[in-house]
C-alpha positions as CSV (number, residue, x, y, z in Angstrom):
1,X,-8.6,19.2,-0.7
2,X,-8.1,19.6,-4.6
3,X,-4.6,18.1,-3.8
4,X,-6.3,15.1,-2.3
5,X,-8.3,15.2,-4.9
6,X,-5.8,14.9,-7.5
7,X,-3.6,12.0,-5.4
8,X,-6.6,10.1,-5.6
9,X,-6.8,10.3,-9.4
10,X,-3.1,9.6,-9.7
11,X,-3.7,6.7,-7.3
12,X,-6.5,5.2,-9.8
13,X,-4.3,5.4,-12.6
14,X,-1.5,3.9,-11.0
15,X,-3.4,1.0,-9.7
16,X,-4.7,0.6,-13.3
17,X,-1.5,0.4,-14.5
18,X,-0.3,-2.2,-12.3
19,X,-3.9,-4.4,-12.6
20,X,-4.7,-4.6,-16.1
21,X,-1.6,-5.9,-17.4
22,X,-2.1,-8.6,-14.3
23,X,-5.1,-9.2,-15.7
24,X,-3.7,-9.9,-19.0
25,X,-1.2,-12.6,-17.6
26,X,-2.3,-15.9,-17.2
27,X,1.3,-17.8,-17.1
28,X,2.8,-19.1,-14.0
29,X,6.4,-18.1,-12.9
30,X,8.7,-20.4,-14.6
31,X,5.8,-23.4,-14.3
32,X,6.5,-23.3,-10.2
33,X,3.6,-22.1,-9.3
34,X,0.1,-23.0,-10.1
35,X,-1.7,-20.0,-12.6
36,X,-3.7,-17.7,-9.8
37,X,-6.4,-15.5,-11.5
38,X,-6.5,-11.7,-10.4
39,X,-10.6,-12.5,-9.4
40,X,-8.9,-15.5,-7.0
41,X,-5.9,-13.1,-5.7
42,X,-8.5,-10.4,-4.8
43,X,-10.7,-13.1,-3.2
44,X,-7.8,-14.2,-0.9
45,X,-7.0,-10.7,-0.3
46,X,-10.2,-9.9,1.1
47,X,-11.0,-13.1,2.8
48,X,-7.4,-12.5,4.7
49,X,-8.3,-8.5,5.7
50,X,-12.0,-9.9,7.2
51,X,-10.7,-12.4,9.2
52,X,-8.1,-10.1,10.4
53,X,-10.5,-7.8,11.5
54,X,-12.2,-10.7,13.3
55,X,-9.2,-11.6,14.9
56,X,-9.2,-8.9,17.5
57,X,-5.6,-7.3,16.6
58,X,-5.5,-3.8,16.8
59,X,-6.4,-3.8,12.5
60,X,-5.5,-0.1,12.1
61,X,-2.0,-0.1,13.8
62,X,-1.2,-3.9,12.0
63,X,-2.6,-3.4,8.4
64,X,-0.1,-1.7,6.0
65,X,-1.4,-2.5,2.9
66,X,-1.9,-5.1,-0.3
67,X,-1.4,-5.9,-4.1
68,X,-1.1,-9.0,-6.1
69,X,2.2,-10.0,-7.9
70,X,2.8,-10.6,-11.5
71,X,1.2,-13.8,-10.9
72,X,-2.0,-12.7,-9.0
73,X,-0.8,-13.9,-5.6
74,X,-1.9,-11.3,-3.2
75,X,1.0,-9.7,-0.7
76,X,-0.4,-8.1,2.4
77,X,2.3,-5.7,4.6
78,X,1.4,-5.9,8.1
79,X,3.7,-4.2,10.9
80,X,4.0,-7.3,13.0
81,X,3.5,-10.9,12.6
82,X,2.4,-13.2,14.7
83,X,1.9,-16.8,14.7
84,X,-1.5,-16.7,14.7
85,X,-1.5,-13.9,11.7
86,X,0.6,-16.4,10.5
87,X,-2.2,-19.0,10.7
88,X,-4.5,-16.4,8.8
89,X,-2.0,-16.0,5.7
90,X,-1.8,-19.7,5.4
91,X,-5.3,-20.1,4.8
92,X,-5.5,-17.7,2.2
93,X,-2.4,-18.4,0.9
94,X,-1.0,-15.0,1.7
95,X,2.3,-13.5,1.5
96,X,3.5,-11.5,4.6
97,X,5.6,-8.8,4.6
98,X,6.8,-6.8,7.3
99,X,6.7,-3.0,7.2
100,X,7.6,-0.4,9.9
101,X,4.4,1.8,9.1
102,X,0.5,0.8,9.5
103,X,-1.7,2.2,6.3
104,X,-3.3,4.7,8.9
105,X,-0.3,6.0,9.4
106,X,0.6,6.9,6.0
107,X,-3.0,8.2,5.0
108,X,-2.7,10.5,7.7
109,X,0.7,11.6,6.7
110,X,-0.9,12.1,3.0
111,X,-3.7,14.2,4.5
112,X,-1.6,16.4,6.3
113,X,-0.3,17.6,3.1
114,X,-3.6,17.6,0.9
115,X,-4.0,21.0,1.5
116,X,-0.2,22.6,0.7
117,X,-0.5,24.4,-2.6
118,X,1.8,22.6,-4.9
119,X,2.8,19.6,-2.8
120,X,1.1,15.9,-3.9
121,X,1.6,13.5,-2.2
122,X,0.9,9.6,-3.0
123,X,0.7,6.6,-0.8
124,X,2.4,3.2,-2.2
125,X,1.8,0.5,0.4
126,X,4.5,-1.5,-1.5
127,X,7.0,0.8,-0.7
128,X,5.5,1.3,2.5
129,X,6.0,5.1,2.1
130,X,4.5,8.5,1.1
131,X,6.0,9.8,-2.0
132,X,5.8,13.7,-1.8
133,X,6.2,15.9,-4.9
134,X,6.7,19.7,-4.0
135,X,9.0,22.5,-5.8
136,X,12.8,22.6,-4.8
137,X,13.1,24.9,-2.1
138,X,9.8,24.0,-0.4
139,X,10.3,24.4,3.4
140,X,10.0,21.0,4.3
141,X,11.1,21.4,7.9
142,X,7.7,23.3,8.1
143,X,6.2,20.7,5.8
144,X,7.0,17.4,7.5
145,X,6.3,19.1,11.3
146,X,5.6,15.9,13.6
147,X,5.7,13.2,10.8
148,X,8.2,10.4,10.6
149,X,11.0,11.2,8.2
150,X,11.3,7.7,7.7
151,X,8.3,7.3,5.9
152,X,8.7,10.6,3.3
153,X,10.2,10.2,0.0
154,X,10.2,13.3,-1.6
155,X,10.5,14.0,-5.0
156,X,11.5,17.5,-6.2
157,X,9.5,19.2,-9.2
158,X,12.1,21.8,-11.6
């Protein structure tokens, strides 16, 4: 748990890293785009996961994540899209982007290794993967038992 623990922390750190110099911005990208505030991305962003949710997809197994850009225009990864997800997006003015792994997925990959003295390991749903930090000659065989490999990045600590 103090593993989780400390992800979490890592996580908020991250995520302020990547926010506050968004917030900063106020330009558009090369005077193409309109200027999108982070207040307005976030709004999208939300409005798009409700109506989702309202939708009747399976949220869990379709929902893979979200950020905003540079610009503030919010990106959501889904694991399928469909017209009418399509139709959703549009309204918000969402980006799509199509992942192989849901967000449930990868949290419960992360929590399965919460608990392993000296392993962290991080979500990035831009990456669509778990980033895993453990000491070389950690037996990851044992440590990855019944997860997709496909999703692991691992990082090794000297």
């Amino acid at each position: 748990m103090k593993n989780f623990t400390r992800m979490l922390m890592i996580l908020a750190v991250v995520a302020a890293a990547i926010v506050v110099p968004m917030l900063a911005s106020n330009g558009s990208a090369g005077g193409q785009r309109p200027v999108y505030t982070a207040q307005q991305g976030q709004q999208d962003l939300d409005g798009f996961r409700q109506q989702l949710k309202e939708q009747g997809d399976d949220f869990d197994a379709l929902y893979a994540g979200a950020w905003l850009d540079g610009s503030n225009h919010p990106y959501v990864a889904v694991t399928s899209i469909s017209p009418a997800i399509q139709k959703v997006a549009a309204n918000y003015h969402v980006r799509l982007k199509q992942v192989q792994y849901s967000l449930a997925g990868l949290t419960a990959a992360a929590q399965a290794m919460a608990d392993v003295p000296g392993v962290t390991a991080i979500i990035s749903e831009k990456d669509n993967a778990v980033f895993i930090t453990c000491p070389r000659g950690t037996d990851l065989a044992a440590l990855t038992a019944g997860l997709d490999a496909g999703m692991l990045k691992i990082i090794y600590k000297d």
